[in-house]
C-alpha positions in Angstrom: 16.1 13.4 4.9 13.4 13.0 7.9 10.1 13.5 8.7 9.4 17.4 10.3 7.2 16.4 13.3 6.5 20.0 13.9 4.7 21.0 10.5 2.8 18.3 9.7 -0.7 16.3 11.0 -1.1 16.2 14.4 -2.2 12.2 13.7 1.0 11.1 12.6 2.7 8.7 14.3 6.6 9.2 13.4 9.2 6.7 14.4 12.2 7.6 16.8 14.8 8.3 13.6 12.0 10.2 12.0 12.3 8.7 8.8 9.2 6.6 9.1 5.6 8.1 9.5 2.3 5.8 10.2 -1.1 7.3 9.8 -3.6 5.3 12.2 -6.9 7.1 10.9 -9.9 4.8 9.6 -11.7 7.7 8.5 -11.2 9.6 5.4 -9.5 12.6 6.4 -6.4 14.7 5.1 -3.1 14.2 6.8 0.0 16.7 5.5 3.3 15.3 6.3 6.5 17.3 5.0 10.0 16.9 5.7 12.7 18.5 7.4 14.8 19.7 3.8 13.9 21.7 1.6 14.3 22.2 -2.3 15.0 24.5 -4.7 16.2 22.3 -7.8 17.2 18.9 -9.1 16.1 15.4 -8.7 14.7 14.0 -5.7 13.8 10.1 -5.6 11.3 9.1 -2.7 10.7 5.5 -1.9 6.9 4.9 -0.1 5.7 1.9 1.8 2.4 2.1 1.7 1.0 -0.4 4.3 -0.9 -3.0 3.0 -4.2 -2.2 5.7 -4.6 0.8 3.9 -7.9 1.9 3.3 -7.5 5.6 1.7 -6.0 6.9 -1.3 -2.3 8.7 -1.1 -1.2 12.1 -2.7 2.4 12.4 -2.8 4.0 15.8 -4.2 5.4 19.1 -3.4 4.4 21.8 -1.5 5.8 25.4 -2.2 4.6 26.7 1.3 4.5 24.7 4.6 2.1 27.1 6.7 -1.4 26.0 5.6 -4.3 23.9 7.2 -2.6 20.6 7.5 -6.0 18.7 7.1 -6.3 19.9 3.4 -4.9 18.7 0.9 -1.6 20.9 -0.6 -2.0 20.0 -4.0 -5.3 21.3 -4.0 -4.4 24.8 -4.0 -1.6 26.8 -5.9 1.2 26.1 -4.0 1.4 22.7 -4.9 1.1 19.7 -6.7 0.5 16.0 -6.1 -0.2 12.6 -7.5 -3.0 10.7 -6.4 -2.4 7.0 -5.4 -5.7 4.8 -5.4 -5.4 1.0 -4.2 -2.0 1.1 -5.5 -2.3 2.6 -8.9 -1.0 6.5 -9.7 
């Protein structure tokens, strides 16, 4: 699995592989980053690095659309859903 460059925040910063993503933003703004598979059933584990100079919170989760305003947050409406991830604690 990768990192879809084309659908997701214009302020990501993806490595060459596409399987790393860096968001440089000091400000607290929404930044949508989805993948390049898609699912439709079973288990999927994720492993996260979240950078230690982190200032913002994380939401993690699943989207059921990928054409949406990528500075909103998915889980927010009814396509999606997410877990909120605050100085390290879900």
């Amino acid at each position: 699995m990768k990192w879809n460059p084309e659908i997701s925040s214009k302020n990501a910063i993806f490595s060459k592989n596409y399987k790393q993503v860096e968001i440089n933003d000091l400000q607290y703004n929404f930044h949508t980053i989805h993948t390049d598979q898609f699912f439709t059933e079973g288990i999927h584990v994720f492993q996260l690095k979240i950078l230690p100079n982190s200032k913002t919170d994380i939401k993690v989760g699943v989207s059921k659309k990928t054409m949406f305003n990528l500075k909103t947050a998915f889980c927010d409406h009814k396509f999606g859903w997410g877990l909120n991830c605050i100085d390290g604690t879900i």
